[in-house]
N, C-alpha and C positions, 0 to 999 in steps of 0.2 A: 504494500500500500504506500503511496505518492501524497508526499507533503510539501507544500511549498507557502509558506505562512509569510504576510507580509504584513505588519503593525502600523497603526494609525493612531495619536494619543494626543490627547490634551490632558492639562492640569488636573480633570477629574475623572479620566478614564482612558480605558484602551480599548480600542476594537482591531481583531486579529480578523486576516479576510485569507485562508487556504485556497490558492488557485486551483487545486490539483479536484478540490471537490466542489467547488463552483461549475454546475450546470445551467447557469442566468436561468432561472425559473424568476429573474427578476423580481419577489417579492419587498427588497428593499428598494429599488426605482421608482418602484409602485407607492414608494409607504412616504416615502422622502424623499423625492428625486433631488433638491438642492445640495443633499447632502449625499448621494450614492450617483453619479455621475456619468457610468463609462466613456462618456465623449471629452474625459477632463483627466489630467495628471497633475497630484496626483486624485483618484478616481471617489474618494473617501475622504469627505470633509468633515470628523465628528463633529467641529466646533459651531458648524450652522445650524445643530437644532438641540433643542430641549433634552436633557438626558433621558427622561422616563420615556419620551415619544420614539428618541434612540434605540430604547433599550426592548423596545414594545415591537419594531420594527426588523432590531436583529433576531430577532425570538421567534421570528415567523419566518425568518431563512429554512426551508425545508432542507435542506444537504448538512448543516451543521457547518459549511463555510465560513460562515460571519460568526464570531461570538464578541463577548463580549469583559472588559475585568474594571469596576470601578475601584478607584485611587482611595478615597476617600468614605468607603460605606460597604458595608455588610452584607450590601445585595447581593444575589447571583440569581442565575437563572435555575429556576425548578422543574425539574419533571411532572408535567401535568399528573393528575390525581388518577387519571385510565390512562395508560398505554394507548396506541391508536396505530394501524398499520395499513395506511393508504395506497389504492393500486392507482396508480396513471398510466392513462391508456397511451397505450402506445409507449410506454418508458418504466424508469422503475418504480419499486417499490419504498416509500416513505415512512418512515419509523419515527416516531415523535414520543420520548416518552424515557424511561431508565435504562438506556439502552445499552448492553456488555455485548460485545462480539468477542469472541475467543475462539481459541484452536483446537482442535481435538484432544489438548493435552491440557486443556484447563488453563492456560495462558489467557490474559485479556489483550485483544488487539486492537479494539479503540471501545473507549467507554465516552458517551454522550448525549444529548438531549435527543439528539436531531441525526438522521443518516440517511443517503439516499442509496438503496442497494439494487446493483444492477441484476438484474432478470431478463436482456437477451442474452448475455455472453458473453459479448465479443467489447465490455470495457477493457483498457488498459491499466484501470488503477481499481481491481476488481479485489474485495467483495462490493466496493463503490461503484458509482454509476458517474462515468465522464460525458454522457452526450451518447457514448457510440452507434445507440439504439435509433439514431437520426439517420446516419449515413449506413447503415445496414438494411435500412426501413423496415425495422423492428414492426410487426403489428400484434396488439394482445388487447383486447378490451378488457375491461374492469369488473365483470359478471365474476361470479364463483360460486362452489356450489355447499351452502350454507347447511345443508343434511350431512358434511361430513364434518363440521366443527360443533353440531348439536348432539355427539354420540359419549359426548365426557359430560360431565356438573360443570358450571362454572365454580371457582374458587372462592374467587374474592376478586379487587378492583388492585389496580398497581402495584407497584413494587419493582425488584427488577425483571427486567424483561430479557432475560439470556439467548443468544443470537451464536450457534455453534455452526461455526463452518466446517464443511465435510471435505477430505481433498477429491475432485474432479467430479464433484459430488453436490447436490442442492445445501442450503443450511436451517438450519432445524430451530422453530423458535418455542421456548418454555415458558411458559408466564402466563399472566392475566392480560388482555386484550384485546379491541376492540378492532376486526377488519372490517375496513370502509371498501367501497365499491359502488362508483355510480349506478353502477345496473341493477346491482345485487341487495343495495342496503348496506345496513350497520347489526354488523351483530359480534356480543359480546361471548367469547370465551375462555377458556385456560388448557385447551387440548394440545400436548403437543404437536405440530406439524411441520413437514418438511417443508420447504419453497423453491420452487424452482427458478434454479437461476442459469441452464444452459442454452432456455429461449424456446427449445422446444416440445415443451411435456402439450398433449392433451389437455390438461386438466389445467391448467394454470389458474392461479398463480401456485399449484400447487405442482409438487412434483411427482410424475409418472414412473420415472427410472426410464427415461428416454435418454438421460445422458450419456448413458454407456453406449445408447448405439448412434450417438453423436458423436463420441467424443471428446467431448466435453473438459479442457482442461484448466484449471481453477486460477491457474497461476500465469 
């Protein structure tokens, strides 16, 4: 996984912006465009807006790209109260919520509020989502099939949401939460389940075991 962090600060904060996971879902141009810019260098001007309106604006970065550290004060960003794992059609899968990714050996490989994970394949900065799903013309709508996440109890509401990747393999999510899907709904559960993420299962967002007769290599 590809990092390339570049800092932005004024006297009461810092805002860190990861080019590597920046897929411009532009929610910050949207929010504040005076102060998130891309037609300007540099591109990130914290000091033209209100801290809290800042901090409300980073926090809705779906990739976890933008974050944020105040200078002076206690705050930080919190993991909402439900986990929530949003499919975009045509692109990846959004994780917003206590989110551990780790390796098969119980390692953590990024822990974060915010992660966009790729689901055609073919990223470069994989288990992340670079864009590649553009130029491959990824296609996958947001449907799924909600009879296979009503076979467990739910548990309970948040906590951490552990994110185990498989090598050349989907990655398996454990936890309380909520899959969103524009066609499908919102429905809450706690079932383990794989997710595919070689582009090609059936079933998606779930995983078939198509990747083995793809190919399918993680790395």
């Amino acid at each position: 996984m590809k990092e390339k962090i570049l800092h932005y600060s004024t006297d009461k904060l810092k805002v860190t912006w990861d080019k590597e996971r920046c897929i411009h879902a532009a929610e910050c141009v949207k929010g504040l465009p005076d102060v998130f810019d891309p037609k300007r260098k540099p591109w990130i001007k914290p000091e033209l807006a209100d801290i809290n309106e800042l901090t409300d604006v980073i926090e809705r970065c779906p990739t976890g790209a933008l974050h944020y550290e105040l200078k002076n004060s206690d705050k930080e960003e919190k993991a909402p109260e439900q986990n929530v794992i949003t499919i975009e059609k045509d692109g990846p899968l959004y994780i917003h919520g206590e989110v551990v990714i780790k390796d098969l050996d119980g390692n953590t490989v990024l822990k974060d509020t915010r992660v966009a994970m790729c689901r055609c394949g073919k990223s470069k900065n994989k288990p992340l989502c670079d864009n590649s799903h553009i130029p491959a013309n990824f296609k996958a709508d947001t449907s799924y099939n909600v009879d296979r996440l009503r076979t467990d109890p739910v548990k309970g509401t948040g906590g951490e949401l552990s994110v185990t990747l498989y090598e050349n393999a989907p990655f398996l999510v454990e936890g309380n939460y909520d899959l969103v899907g524009e066609e499908s709904g919102r429905e809450t559960c706690s079932k383990k389940m794989s997710y595919c993420r070689c582009g090609a299962s059936s079933t998606k967002p779930f995983c078939d075991g198509t990747h083995k007769q793809v190919g399918f290599v993680s790395n």
